[in-house]
C-alpha positions as CSV (number, residue, x, y, z in Angstrom):
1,X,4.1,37.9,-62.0
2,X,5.1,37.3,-58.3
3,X,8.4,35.9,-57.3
4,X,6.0,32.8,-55.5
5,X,4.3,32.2,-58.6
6,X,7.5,32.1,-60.3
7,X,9.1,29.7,-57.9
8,X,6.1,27.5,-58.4
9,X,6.7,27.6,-62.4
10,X,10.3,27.4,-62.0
11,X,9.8,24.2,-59.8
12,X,7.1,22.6,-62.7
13,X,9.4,23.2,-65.3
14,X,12.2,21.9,-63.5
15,X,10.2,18.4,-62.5
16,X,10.2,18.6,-66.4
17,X,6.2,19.3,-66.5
18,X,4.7,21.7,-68.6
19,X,2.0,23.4,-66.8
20,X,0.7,26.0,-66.9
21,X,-1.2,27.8,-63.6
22,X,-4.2,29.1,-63.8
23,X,-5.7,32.3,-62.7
24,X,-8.7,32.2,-61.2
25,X,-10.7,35.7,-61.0
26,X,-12.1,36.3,-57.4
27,X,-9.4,35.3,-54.3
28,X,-9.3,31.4,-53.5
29,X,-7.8,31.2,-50.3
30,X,-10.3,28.8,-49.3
31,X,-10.4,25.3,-50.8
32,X,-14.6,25.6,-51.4
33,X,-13.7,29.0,-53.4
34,X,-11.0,27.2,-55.2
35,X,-13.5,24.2,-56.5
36,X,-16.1,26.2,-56.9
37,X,-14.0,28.7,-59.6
38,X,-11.7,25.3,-61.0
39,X,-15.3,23.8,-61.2
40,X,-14.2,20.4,-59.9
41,X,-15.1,18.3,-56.1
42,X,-14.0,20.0,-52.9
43,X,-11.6,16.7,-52.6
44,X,-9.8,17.4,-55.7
45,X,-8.1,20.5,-54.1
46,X,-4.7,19.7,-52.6
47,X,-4.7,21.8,-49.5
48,X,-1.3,22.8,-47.8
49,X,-1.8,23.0,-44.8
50,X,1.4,23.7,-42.2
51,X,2.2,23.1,-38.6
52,X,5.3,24.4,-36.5
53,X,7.2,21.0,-35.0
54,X,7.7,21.9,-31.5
55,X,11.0,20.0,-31.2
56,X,12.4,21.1,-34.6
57,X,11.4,24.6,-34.8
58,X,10.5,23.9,-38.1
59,X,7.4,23.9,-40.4
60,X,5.9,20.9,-41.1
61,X,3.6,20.4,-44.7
62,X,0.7,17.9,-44.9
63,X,-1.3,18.3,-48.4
64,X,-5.0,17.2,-47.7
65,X,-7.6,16.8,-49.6
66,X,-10.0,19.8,-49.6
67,X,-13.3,18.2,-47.7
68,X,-10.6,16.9,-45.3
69,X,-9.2,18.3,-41.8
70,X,-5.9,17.5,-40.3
71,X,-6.0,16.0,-36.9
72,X,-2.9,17.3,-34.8
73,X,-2.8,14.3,-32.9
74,X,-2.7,12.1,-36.0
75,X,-0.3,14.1,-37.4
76,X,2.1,14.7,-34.9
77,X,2.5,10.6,-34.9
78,X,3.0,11.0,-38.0
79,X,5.8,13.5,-38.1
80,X,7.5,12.0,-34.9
81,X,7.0,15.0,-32.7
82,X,4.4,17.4,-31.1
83,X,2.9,19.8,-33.9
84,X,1.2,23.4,-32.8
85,X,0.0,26.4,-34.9
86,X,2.3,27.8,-37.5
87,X,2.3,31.4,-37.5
88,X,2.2,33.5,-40.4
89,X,5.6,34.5,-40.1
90,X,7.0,30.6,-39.9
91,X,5.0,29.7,-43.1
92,X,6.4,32.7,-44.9
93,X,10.5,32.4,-43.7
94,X,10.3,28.7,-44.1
95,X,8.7,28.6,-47.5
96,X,8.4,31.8,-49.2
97,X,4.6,31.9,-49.6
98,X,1.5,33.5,-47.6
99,X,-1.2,32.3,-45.6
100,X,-3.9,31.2,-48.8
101,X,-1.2,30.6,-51.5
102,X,0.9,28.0,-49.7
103,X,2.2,25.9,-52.4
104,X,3.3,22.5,-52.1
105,X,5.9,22.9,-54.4
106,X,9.0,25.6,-54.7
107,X,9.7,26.4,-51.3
108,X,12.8,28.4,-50.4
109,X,13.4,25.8,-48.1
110,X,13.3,21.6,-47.7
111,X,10.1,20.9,-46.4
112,X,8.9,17.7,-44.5
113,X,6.1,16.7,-46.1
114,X,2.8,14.3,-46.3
115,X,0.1,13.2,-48.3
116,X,-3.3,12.2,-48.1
117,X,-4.0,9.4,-49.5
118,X,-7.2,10.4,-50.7
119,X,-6.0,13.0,-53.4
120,X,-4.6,9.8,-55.3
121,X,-8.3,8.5,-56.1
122,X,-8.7,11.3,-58.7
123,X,-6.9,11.7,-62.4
124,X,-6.1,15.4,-61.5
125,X,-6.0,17.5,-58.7
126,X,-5.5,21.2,-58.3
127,X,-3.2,23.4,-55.7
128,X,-2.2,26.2,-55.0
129,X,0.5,28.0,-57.2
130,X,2.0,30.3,-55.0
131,X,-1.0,33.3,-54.8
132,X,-4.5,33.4,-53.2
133,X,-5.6,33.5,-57.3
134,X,-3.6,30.9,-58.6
135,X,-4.2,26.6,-58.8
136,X,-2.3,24.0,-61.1
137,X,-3.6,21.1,-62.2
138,X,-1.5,18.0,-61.8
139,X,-1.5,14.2,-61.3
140,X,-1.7,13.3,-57.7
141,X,1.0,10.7,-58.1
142,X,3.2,13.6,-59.9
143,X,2.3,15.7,-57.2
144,X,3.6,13.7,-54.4
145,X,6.7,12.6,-55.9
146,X,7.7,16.2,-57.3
147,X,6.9,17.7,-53.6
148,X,8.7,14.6,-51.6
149,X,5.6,14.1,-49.9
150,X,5.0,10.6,-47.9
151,X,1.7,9.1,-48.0
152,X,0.1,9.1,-44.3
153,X,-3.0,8.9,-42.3
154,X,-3.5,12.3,-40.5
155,X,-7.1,13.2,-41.3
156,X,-9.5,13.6,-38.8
């Protein structure tokens, strides 16, 4: 098992949830590939999705609904300060996970964090556990709590 898929476990458990990631055969570092193998709607995938804060230095996590894109100028309002591209090296210092398995949970790091709205109009969502081949179902409410995400409009 990989240390990210662990973290994301460890982080379940620790929210006192008991679930259990699945493993979905082929890669599903797309959300489409991800519903298509959970066999729910493209919107009930929780995409991470992470920006570099210009000001901060830091990364920046907005979890979207999978049909949905994130509008940088949207979300820069919403995070107070001028967003750009995250490289691949950012995402993985700042939260221990690659591109395509960015979890939205167990981190290495605190995160600054928001959600989309439209992830709470279904009973379960599904996001990634910590590795292109792994999803975990969850409550969107639970979801957002347990990852400190704030509600926000930042779609485009």
């Amino acid at each position: 098992m990989s240390k990210s898929l662990k973290r994301v476990m460890t982080a379940l458990h620790d929210a006192g949830l008991d679930i259990t990631p699945l493993e979905l055969g082929p890669e599903t570092r797309t959300a489409q590939q991800a519903a298509d193998a959970a066999g729910c709607d493209l919107d009930q995938i929780a995409k991470s999705v992470i920006f570099a804060g210009q000001s901060s230095g830091k990364a920046i996590l907005f979890v979207t609904a999978g049909g949905n894109q994130v509008d940088a100028a949207k979300a820069s309002a919403v995070a107070g300060e001028p967003l750009g591209k995250a490289d691949a090296a950012l995402i993985r210092a700042q939260t221990g996970f690659a591109i395509g398995g960015v979890a939205p949970i167990g981190h290495l790091n605190p995160i600054t964090a928001f959600f989309d709205p439209r992830l709470t109009e279904f009973a379960v969502i599904y996001a990634a556990a910590g590795t292109p081949r792994h999803i975990f179902p969850i409550a969107p409410d639970v979801l957002q709590e347990i990852s400190g995400a704030q509600p926000a409009d930042f779609k485009a």
